[in-house]
N, C-alpha and C positions, 0 to 999 in steps of 0.2 A: 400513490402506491404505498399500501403497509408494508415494513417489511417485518421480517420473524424479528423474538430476540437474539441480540448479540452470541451466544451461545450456540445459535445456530447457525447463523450467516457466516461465522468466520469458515467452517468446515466447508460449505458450500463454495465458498472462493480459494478453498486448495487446491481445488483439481484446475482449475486454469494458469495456476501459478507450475502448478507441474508439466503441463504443457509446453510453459514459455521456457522451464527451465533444462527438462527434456532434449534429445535431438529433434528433430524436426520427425515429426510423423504426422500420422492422422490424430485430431485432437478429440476423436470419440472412439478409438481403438486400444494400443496398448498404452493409451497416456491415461486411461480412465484405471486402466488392472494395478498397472503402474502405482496409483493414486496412494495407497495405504503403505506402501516399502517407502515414500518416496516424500510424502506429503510433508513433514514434521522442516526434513532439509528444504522441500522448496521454498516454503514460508520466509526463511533463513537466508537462500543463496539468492547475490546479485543478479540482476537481468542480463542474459548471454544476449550481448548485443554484436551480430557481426561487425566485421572493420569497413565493410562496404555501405552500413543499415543507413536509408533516407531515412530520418526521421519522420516522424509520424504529425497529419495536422491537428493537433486539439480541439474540440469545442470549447465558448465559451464559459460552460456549466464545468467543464474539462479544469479550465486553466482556475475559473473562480475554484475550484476546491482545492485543487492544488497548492493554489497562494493560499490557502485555509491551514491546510496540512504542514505548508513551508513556515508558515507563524507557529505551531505548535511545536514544530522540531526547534525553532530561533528558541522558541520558550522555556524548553526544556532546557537549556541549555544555561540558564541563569538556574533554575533546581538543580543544575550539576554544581553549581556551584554556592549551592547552599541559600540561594535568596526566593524561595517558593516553597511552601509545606506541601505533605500531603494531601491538602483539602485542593489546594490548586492544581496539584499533578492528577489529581480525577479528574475535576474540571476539564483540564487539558485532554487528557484519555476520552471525555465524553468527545470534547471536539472535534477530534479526529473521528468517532463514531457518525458524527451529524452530518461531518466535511462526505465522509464518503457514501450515508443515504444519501444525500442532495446529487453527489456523481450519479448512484445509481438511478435514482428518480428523473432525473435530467438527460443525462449525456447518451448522447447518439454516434456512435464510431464505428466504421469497418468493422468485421470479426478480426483481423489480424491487431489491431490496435487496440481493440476491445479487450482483445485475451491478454497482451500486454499489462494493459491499467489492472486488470482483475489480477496480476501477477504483487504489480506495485501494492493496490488496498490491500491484499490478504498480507504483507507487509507488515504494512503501516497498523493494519487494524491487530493484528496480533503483538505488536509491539504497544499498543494503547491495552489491549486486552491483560498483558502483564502485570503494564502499570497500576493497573485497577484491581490487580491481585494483590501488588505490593508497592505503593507509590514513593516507597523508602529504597526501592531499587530501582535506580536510574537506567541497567545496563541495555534496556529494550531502546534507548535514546539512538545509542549508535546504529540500530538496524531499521532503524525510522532515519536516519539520517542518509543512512547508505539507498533506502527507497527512494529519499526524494533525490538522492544525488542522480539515479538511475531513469527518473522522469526526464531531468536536462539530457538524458544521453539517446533516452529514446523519441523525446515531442519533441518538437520546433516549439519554444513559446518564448521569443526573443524577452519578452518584457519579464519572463519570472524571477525574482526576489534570488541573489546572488550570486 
């Protein structure tokens, strides 16, 4: 599957991030009008996960990107502290780019799981999309960090990375 450039697909993946971050509605009614007042914050804000929520089952195409995305957030984190340039903070920025075609290309989930993860990538993918604007500013680190923290709260994937 091709997909558009980056430029395009991040927009594409706001309106389900608006969904998950939404009350609970119908997710092609007023979560779609909703979209443009609403988009910028949901990219932003952590996944409303009930106190009741089963976690969700991953695929393995699911969990392999995730462990993908989980190395690039570990990584950035050595550039917080001054031991990676800019040439490698892109680097890192593609990877999170590649981690989440390969999800998209692969991964097969429920819609209620599906809208989920597409909450987490538009994330993750706009906090890589910054660093690629400016790989001298770290601050998109913390809201890549806060995504994958939100993966262990929403999948079941006993074995992922810390």
């Amino acid at each position: 599957m091709k997909l558009p450039p980056r430029s395009i697909l991040l927009p594409l993946l706001l309106c389900p991030a608006v969904a998950i971050a939404a009350p609970a509605q119908d997710p092609h009614g007023d979560a779609h009008a909703a979209h443009s007042a609403h988009a910028a914050h949901a990219v932003h804000a952590p996944a409303v996960v009930a106190p009741d929520h089963v976690r969700y089952e991953p695929d393995a195409p699911l969990m392999e990107g995730m462990r993908r995305m989980s190395a690039v957030v570990e990584a950035l984190e050595h550039a917080r502290h001054g031991h990676l340039g800019a040439a490698e903070v892109e680097l890192l920025a593609a990877e999170v780019h590649d981690a989440a075609a390969f999800m998209f290309a692969h991964c097969e989930l429920p819609p209620e799981p599906d809208v989920a993860l597409h909450g987490l990538l538009a994330r993750l993918m706009a906090g890589a999309q910054a660093l690629e604007a400016d790989p001298a500013d770290l601050s998109p680190a913390e809201q890549m960090r806060a995504a994958v923290e939100d993966y262990r709260r929403l999948f079941e994937d006993p074995a992922f990375p810390g």
